[in-house]
One Martini backbone bead per residue (centre of mass of N, CA, C, O) as a GRO file, in nm:
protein
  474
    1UNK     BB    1  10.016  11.313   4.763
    2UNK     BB    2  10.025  11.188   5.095
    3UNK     BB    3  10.180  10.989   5.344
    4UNK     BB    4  10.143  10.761   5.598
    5UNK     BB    5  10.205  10.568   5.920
    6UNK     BB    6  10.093  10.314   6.100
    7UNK     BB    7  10.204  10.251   6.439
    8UNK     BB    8  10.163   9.961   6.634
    9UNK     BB    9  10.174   9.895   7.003
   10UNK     BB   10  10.043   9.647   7.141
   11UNK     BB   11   9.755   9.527   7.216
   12UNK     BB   12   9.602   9.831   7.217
   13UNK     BB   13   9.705   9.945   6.940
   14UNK     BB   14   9.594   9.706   6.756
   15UNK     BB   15   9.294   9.706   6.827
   16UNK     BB   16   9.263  10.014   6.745
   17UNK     BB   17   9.419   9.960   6.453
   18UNK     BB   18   9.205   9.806   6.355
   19UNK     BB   19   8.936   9.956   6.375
   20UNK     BB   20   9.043  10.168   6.179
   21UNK     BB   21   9.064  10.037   5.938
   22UNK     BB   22   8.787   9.912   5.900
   23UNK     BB   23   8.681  10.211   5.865
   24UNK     BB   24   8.858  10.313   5.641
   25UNK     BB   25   8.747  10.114   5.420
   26UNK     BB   26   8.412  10.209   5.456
   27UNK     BB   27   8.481  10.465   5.377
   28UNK     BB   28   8.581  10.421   5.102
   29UNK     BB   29   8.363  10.200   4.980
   30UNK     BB   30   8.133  10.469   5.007
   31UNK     BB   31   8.271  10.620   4.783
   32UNK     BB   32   8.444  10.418   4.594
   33UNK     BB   33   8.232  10.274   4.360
   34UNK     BB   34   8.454  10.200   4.094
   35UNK     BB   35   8.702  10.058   4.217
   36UNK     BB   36   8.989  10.307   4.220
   37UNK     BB   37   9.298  10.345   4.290
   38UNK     BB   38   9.317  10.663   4.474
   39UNK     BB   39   9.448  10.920   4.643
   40UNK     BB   40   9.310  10.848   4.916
   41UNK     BB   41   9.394  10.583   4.932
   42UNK     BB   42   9.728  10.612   4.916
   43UNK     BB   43   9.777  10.757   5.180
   44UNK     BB   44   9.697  10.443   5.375
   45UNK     BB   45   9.737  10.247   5.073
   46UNK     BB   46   9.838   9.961   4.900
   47UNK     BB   47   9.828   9.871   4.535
   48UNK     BB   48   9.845   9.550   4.456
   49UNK     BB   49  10.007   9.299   4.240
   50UNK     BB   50  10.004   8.975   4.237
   51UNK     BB   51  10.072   8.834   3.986
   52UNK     BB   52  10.342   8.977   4.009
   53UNK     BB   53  10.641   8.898   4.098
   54UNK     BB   54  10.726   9.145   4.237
   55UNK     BB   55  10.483   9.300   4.390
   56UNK     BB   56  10.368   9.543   4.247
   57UNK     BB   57  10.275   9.887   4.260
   58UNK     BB   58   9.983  10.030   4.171
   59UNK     BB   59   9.856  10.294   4.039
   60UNK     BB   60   9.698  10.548   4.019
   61UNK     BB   61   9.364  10.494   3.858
   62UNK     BB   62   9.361  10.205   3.888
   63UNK     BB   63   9.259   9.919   3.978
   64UNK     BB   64   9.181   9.735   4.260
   65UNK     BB   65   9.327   9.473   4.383
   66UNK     BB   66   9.550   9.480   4.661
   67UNK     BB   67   9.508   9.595   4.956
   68UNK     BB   68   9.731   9.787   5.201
   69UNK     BB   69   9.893   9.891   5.504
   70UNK     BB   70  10.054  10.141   5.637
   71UNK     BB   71  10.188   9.935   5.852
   72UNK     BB   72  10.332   9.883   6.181
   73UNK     BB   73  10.341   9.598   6.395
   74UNK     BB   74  10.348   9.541   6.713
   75UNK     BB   75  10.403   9.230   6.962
   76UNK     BB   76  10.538   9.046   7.223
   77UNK     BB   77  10.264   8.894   7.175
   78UNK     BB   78  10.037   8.705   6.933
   79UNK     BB   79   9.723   8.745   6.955
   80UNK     BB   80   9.643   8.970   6.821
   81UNK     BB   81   9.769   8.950   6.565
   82UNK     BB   82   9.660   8.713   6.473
   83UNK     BB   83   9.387   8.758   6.462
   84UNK     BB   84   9.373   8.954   6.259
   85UNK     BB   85   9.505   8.725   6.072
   86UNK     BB   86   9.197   8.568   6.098
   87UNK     BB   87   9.057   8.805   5.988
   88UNK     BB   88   8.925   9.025   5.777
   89UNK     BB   89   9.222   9.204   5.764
   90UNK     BB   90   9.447   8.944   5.651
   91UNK     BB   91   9.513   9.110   5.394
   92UNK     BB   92   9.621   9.416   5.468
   93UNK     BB   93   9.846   9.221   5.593
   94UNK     BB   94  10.209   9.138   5.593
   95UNK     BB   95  10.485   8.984   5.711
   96UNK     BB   96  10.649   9.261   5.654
   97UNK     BB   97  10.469   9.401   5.919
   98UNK     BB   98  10.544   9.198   6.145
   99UNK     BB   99  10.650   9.212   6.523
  100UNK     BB  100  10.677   8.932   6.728
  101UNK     BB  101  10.681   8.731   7.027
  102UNK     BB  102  10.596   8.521   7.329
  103UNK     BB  103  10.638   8.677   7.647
  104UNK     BB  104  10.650   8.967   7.678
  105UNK     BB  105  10.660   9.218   7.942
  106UNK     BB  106  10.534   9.229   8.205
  107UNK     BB  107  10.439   9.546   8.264
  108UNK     BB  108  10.699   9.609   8.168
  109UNK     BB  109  10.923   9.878   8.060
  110UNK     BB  110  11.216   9.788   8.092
  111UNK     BB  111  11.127   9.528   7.857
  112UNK     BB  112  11.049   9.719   7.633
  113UNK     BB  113  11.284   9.932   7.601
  114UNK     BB  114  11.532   9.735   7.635
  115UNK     BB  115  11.518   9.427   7.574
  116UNK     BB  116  11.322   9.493   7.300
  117UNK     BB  117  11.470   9.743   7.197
  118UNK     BB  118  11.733   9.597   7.134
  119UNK     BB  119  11.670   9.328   6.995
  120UNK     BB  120  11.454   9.511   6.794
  121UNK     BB  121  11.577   9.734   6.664
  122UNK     BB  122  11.669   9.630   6.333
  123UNK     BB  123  11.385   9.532   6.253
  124UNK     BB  124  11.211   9.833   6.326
  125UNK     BB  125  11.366  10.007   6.115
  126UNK     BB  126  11.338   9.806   5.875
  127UNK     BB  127  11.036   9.828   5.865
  128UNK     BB  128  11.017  10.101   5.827
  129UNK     BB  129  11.177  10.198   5.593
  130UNK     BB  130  10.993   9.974   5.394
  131UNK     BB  131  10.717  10.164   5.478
  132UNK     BB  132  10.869  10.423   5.349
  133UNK     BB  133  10.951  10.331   5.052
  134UNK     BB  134  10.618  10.326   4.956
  135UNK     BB  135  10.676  10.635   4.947
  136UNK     BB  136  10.655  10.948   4.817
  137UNK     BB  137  10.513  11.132   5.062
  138UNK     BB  138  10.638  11.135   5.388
  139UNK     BB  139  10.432  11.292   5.667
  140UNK     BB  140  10.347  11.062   5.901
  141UNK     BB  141  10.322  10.940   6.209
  142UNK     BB  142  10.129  10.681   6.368
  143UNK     BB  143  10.103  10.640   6.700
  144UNK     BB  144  10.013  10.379   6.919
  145UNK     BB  145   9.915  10.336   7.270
  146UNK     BB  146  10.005  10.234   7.560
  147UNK     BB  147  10.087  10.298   7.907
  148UNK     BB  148  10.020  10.062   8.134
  149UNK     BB  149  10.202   9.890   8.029
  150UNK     BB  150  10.526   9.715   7.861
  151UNK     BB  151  10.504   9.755   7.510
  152UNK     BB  152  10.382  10.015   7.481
  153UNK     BB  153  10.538  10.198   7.668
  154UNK     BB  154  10.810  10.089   7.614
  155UNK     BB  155  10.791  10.014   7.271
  156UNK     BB  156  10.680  10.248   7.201
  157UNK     BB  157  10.913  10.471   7.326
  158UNK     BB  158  11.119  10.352   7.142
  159UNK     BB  159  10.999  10.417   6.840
  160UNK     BB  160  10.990  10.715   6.875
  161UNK     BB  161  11.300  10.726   6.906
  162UNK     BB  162  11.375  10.593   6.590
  163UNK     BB  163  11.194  10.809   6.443
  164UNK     BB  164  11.359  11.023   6.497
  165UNK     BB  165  11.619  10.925   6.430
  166UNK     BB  166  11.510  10.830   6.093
  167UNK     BB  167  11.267  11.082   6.106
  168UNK     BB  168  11.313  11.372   6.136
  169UNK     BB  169  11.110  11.526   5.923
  170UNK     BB  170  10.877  11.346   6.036
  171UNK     BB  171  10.559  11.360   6.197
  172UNK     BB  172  10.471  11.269   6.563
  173UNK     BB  173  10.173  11.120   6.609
  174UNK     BB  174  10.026  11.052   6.897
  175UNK     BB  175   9.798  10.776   7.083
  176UNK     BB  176   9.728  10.773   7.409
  177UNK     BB  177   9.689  10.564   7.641
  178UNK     BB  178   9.531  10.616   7.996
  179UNK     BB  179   9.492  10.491   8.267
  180UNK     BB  180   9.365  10.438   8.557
  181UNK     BB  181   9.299  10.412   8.906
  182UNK     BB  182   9.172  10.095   8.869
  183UNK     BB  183   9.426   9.937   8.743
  184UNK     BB  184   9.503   9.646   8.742
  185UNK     BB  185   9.806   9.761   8.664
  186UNK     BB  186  10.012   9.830   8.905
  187UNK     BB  187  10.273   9.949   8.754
  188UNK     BB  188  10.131  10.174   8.573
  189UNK     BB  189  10.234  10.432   8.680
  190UNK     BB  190  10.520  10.386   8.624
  191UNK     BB  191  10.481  10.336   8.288
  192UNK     BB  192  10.383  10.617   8.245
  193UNK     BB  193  10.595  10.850   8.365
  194UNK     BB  194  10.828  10.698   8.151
  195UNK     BB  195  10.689  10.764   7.912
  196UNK     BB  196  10.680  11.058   7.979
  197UNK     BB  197  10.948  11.135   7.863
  198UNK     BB  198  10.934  11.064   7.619
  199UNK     BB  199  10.700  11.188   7.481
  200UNK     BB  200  10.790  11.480   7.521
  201UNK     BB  201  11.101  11.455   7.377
  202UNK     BB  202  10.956  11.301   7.063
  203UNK     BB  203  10.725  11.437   6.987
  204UNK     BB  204  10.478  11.662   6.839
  205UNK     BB  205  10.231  11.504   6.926
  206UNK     BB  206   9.957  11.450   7.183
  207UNK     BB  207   9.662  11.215   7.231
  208UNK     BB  208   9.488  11.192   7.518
  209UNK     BB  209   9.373  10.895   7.666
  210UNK     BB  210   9.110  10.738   7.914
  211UNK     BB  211   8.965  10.518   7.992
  212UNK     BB  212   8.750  10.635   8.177
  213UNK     BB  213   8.605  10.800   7.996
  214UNK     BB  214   8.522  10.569   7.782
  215UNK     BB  215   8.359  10.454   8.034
  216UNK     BB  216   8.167  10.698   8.050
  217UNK     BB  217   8.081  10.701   7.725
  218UNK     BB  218   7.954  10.395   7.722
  219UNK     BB  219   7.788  10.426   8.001
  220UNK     BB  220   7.580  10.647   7.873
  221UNK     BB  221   7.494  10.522   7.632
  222UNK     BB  222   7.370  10.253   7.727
  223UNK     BB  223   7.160  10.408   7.865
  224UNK     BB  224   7.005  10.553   7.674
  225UNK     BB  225   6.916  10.300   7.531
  226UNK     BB  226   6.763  10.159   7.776
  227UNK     BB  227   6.580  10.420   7.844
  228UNK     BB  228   6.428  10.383   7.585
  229UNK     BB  229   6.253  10.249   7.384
  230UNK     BB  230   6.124  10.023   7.250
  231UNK     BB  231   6.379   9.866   7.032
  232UNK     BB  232   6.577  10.024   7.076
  233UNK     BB  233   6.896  10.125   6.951
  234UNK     BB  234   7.233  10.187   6.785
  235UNK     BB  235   7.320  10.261   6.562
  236UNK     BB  236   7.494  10.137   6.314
  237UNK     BB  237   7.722  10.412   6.264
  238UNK     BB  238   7.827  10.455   6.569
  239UNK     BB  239   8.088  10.557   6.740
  240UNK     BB  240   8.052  10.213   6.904
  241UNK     BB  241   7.989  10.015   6.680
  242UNK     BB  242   8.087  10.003   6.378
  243UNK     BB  243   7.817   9.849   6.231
  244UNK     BB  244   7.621   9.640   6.403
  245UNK     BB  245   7.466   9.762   6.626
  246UNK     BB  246   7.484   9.757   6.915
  247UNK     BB  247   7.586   9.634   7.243
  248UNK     BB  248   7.697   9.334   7.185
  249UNK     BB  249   7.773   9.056   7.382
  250UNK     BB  250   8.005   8.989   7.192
  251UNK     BB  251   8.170   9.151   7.240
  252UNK     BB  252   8.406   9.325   7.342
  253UNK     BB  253   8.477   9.554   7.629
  254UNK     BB  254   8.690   9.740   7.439
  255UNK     BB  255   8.539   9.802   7.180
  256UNK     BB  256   8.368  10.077   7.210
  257UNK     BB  257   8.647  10.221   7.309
  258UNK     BB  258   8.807  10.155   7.020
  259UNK     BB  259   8.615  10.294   6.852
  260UNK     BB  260   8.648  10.600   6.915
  261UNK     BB  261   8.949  10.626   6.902
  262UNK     BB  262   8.896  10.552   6.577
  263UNK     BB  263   8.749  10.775   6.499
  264UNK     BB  264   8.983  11.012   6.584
  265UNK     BB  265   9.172  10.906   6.361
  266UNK     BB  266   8.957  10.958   6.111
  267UNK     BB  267   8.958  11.253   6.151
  268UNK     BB  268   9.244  11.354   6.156
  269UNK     BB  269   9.286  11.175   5.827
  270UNK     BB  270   9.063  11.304   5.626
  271UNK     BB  271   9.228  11.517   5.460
  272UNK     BB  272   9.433  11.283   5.351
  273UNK     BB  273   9.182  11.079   5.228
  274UNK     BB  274   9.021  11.386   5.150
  275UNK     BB  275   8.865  11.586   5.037
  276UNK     BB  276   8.857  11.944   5.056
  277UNK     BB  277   8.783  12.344   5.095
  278UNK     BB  278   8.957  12.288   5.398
  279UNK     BB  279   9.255  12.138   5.439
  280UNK     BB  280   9.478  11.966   5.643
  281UNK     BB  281   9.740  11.938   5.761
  282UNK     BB  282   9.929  11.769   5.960
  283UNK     BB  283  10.191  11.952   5.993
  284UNK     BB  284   9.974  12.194   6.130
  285UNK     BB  285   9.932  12.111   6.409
  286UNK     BB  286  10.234  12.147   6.493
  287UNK     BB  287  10.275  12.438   6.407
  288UNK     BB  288  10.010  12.554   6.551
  289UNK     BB  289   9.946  12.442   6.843
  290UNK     BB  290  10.260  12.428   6.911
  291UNK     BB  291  10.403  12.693   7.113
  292UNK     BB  292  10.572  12.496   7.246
  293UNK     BB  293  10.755  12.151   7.256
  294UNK     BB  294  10.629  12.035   7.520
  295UNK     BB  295  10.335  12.149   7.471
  296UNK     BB  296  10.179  11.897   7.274
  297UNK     BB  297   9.899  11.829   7.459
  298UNK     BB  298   9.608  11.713   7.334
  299UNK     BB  299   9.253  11.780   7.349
  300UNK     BB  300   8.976  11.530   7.263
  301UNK     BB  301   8.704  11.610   7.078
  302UNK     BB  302   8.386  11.446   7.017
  303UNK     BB  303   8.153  11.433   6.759
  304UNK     BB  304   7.948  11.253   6.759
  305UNK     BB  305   7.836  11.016   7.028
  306UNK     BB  306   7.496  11.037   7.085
  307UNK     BB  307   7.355  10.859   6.840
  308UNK     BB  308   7.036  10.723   6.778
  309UNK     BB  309   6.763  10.596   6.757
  310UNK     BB  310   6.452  10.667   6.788
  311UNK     BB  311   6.549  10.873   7.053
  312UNK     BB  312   6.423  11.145   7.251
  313UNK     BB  313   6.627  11.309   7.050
  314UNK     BB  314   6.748  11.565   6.909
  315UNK     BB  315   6.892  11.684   6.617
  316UNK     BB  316   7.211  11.803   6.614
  317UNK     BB  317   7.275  12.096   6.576
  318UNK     BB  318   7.550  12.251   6.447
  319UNK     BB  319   7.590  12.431   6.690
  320UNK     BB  320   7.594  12.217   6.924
  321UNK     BB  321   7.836  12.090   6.790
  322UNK     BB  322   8.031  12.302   6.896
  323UNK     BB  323   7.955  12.296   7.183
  324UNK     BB  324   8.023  11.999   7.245
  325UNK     BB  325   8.293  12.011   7.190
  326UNK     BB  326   8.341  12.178   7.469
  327UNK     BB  327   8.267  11.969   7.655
  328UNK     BB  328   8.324  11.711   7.872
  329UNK     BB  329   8.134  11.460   7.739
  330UNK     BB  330   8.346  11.483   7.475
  331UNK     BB  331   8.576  11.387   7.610
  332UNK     BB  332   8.882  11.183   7.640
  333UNK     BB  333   8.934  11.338   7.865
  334UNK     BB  334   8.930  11.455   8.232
  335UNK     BB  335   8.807  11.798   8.189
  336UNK     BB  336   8.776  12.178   8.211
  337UNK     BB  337   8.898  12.425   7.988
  338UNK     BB  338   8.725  12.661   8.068
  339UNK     BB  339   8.911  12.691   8.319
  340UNK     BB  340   9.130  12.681   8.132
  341UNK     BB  341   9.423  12.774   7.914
  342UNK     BB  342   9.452  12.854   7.601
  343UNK     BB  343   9.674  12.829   7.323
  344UNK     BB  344   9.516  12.629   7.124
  345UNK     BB  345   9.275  12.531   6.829
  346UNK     BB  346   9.115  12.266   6.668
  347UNK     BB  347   8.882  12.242   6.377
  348UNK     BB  348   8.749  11.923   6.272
  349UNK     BB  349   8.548  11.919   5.974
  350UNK     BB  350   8.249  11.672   5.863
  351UNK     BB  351   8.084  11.743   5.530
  352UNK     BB  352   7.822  12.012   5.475
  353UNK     BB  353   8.035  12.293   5.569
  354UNK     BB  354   8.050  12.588   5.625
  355UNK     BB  355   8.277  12.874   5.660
  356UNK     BB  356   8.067  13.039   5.802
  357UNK     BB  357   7.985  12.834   6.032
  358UNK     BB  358   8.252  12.817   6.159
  359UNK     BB  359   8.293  13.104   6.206
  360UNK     BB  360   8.020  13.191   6.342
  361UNK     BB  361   8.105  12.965   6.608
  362UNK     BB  362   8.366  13.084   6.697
  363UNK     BB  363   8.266  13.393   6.764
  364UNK     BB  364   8.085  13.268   6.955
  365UNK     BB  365   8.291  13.087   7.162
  366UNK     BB  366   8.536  13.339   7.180
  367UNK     BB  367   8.379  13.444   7.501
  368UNK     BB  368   8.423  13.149   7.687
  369UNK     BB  369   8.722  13.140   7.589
  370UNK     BB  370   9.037  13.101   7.751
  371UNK     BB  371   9.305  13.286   7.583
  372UNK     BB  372   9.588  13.386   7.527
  373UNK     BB  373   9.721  13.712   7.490
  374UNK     BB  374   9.919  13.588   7.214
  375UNK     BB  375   9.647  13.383   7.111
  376UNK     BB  376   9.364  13.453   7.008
  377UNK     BB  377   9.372  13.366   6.732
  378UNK     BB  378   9.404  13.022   6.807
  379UNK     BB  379   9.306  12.893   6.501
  380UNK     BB  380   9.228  12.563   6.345
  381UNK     BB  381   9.110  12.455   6.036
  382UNK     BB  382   8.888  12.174   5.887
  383UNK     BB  383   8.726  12.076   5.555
  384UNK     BB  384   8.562  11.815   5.484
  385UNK     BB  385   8.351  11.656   5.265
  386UNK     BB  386   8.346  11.335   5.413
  387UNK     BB  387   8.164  11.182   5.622
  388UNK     BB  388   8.065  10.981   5.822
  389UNK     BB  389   7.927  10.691   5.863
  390UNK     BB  390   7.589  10.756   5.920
  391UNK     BB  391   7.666  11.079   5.886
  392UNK     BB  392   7.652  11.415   5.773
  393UNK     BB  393   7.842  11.513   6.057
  394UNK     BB  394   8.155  11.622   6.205
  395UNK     BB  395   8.392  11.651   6.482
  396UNK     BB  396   8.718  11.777   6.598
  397UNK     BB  397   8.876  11.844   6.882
  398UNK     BB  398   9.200  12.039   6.936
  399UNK     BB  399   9.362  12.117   7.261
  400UNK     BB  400   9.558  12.365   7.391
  401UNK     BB  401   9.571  12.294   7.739
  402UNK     BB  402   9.610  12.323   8.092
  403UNK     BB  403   9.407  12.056   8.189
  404UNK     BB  404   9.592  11.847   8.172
  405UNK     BB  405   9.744  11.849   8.460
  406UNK     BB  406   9.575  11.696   8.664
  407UNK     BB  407   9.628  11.419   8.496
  408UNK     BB  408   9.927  11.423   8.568
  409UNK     BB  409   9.919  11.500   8.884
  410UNK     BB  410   9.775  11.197   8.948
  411UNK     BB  411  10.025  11.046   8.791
  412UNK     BB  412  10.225  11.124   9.035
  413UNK     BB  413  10.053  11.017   9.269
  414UNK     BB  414  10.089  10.726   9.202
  415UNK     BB  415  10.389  10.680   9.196
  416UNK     BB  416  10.469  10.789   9.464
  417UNK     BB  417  10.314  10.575   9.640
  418UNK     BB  418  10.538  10.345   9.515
  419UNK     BB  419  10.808  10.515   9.540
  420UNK     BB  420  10.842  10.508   9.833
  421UNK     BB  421  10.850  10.237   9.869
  422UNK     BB  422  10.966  10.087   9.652
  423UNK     BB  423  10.752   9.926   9.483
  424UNK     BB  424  10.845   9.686   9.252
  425UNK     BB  425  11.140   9.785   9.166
  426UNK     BB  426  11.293   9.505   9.123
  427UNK     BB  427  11.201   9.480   8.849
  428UNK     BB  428  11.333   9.646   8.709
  429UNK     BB  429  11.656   9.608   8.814
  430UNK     BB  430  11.680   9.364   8.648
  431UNK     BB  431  11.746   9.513   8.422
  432UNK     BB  432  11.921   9.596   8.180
  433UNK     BB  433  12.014   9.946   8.195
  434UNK     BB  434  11.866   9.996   8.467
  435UNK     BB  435  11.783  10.231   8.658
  436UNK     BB  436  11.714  10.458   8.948
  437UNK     BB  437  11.760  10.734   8.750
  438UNK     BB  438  11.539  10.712   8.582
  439UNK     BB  439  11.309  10.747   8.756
  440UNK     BB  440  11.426  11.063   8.867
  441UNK     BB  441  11.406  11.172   8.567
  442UNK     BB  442  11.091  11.118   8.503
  443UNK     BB  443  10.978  11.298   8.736
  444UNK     BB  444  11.152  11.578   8.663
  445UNK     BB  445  10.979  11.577   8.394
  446UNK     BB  446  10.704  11.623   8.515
  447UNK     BB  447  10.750  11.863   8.708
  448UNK     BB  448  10.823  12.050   8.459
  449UNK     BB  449  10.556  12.026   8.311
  450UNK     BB  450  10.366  12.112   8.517
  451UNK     BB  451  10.462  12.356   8.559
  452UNK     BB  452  10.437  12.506   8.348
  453UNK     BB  453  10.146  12.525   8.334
  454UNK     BB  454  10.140  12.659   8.588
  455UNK     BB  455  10.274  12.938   8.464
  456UNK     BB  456   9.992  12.972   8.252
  457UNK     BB  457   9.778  12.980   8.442
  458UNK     BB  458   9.902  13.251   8.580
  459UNK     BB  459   9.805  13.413   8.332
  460UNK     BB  460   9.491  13.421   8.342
  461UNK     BB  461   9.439  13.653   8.556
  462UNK     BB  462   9.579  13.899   8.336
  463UNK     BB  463   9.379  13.882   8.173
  464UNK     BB  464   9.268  14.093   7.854
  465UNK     BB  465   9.060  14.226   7.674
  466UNK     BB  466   9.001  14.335   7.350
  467UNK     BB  467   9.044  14.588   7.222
  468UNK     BB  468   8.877  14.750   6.977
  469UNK     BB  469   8.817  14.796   6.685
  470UNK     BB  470   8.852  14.952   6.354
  471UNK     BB  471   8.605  15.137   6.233
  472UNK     BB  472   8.476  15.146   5.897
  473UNK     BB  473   8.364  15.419   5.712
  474UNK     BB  474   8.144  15.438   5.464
   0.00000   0.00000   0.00000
């Protein structure tokens, strides 16, 4: 059995991966009736005995004792991780996980990725190191962050880069927030840019997550639920609620928007939590799916996602559940795939579904996807048998398409709407180290990866029909 690492940095990136422990908790819990500390436990935690002196890790197989989150916190403000360690989760991590400061980076990536990356490069090394040595096979690291903020994005992409420097042989998949075109954040724009060029450099997956998209997806269910029979509310374990049912106004604001990102990241790490009769290997995501270096970024749909108690919406059937995967309303990111050019894609299905269902639903969609001529073939399929808490089956469709396009383009037309006028400026260059240069190799990286897709593109219109295959007789 391989183990991952999930590293979280900033507000944004804490509060999601708050709720992911929280529900891979209640998802092993709901499996694991005997309390025994086994494999699929030990892939995201470490099972401690606090009586021992040395507080050695308990093996596979025995009770657990004491279970710790492979995890390591990272956030230049204290609020958020305090919370954490104050909330019912304060068990599952401990001080040698956790590196936080007091003064924040004030949206600014210039004091994120230069100032506290190299102030605290030292720190960030050795805690990685310690929660890598508690590992017997390290395959993956998932790093979680925004965009918009200077945190997230400054020394979210510091540690991307240490984590290449360090661990150049494990897999680096990242989940990035990105900002909305409304984002209080004025400098989100220079933020998001700066960052995207460590993306793209440093990454081996990016999975790109909107803000608009999760708020256009919980104003659709609030809306379903308020329109619906009196009494009805949302399931209690449907992907917004976390457990609790119902949006309930005691939550925080962006509470069911970071349960959905928590949901996509439960899909993605199923095959190496739980069993499944065809389990996907973590590093074949980016073996599979990324068939250029840069071109890395998958866009994210999830199913089901509108799922509620007694209101009459018909029990999405497995076949709809395929197509869903495929429409906007599911996607995490705002584009339309259908008409963008695939590159690859995989089909991660979480459930009692059969290998033949899978066939049988690729072999339906595609001929409405257009596919490169080149990777007709290129999908990646994984079957869990363990399904979400509360659903019988979900699925995660992970695409590379050229659809990011227009969304990398519009955060492009916003950095220079700020860039023009050099407006804000100054806070960056105040920064040691931080140069206008900086700046103008940021925007010519995104430019250059704009193009790459948009020569992808072009090769759409040239796509042709395969020959038919030939048929034997018999």
């Amino acid at each position: 059995m391989t183990q991952s690492v999930v590293v979280q940095v900033g507000q944004c990136g804490n509060q999601v991966g708050c709720r992911f422990w929280d529900l891979a908790l209640r998802e092993h819990a709901h499996v694991n009736k005997r309390g025994l500390y086994d494999e699929a436990l030990s892939s995201f935690f470490r099972n401690v005995d606090s009586r021992k002196s040395y507080s050695g890790a308990c093996c596979v197989g025995g009770r657990i004792q004491r279970l710790k989150a492979r995890a390591v916190l990272i956030d230049m403000e204290e609020g958020v991780v305090n919370g954490i360690l104050q909330g019912p989760l304060r068990e599952v991590f401990d001080s040698t996980q956790l590196l936080t400061d007091v003064s924040g980076s004030g949206n600014n990536w210039a004091v994120g990725h230069l100032t506290y990356g190299s102030a605290y490069r030292e720190s960030i090394v050795n805690t990685l190191r310690k929660t890598a040595e508690h590992c017997d096979c390290l395959q993956c690291f998932f790093l979680i962050h925004s965009m918009g903020g200077g945190t997230g994005s400054g020394l979210g992409t510091r540690v991307l880069s240490l984590l290449e420097e360090e661990f150049s042989d494990v897999c680096r998949i990242v989940t990035a927030m990105y900002p909305s075109a409304e984002d209080d954040v004025i400098t989100s724009p220079y933020n998001s840019v700066l960052a995207m060029r460590e993306l793209t450099e440093h990454a081996d997956c990016v999975l790109p997550v909107e803000n608009q998209s999760l708020v256009d997806i919980v104003n659709k269910i609030s809306l379903m639920s308020h329109g619906a029979k009196p009494g009805c509310v949302l399931k209690k374990d449907c992907t917004v609620t976390s457990g609790h049912g119902s949006l309930s106004p005691t939550e925080k604001p962006f509470d069911a928007m970071n349960n959905i990102v928590a949901n996509l990241l439960l899909n993605i790490t199923s095959s190496a939590r739980f069993e499944g009769s065809l389990n996907m290997d973590l590093n074949e995501i980016a073996m599979n799916l990324v068939p250029f270096p840069r071109l890395h970024y998958l866009v994210p749909s999830l199913t089901p996602l509108y799922t509620l108690a007694d209101v009459n919406i018909p029990t999405r059937r497995l076949d709809q559940m395929f197509s869903d995967a495929f429409s906007k309303d599911h996607q995490l990111i705002r584009a339309d795939p259908k008409h963008s050019l695939y590159l690859a894609c995989a089909l991660m299905v979480r459930g009692n579904v059969q290998v033949s269902d899978l066939r049988r639903n690729i072999e339906r969609l595609r001929p409405s996807l257009p596919f490169v001529s080149w990777n007709q073939e290129g999908w990646k399929t994984g079957l869990c048998s363990v399904p979400p808490v509360g659903h019988s089956h979900s699925l995660l469709a992970l695409a590379n398409n050229t659809c990011v396009k227009p969304t990398f383009m519009e955060l492009r037309e916003r950095f220079t709407k700020l860039y023009r006028k050099k407006a804000h400026l100054h806070h960056y260059l105040h920064v040691d180290g931080m140069e206008q240069s900086i700046f103008s190799e940021a925007l010519s990286s995104l430019d250059a990866l704009i193009d790459e897709y948009h020569q992808l593109d072009a090769t759409k219109a040239r796509l042709t029909p395969d020959p038919p295959r030939l048929s034997i007789a018999r």
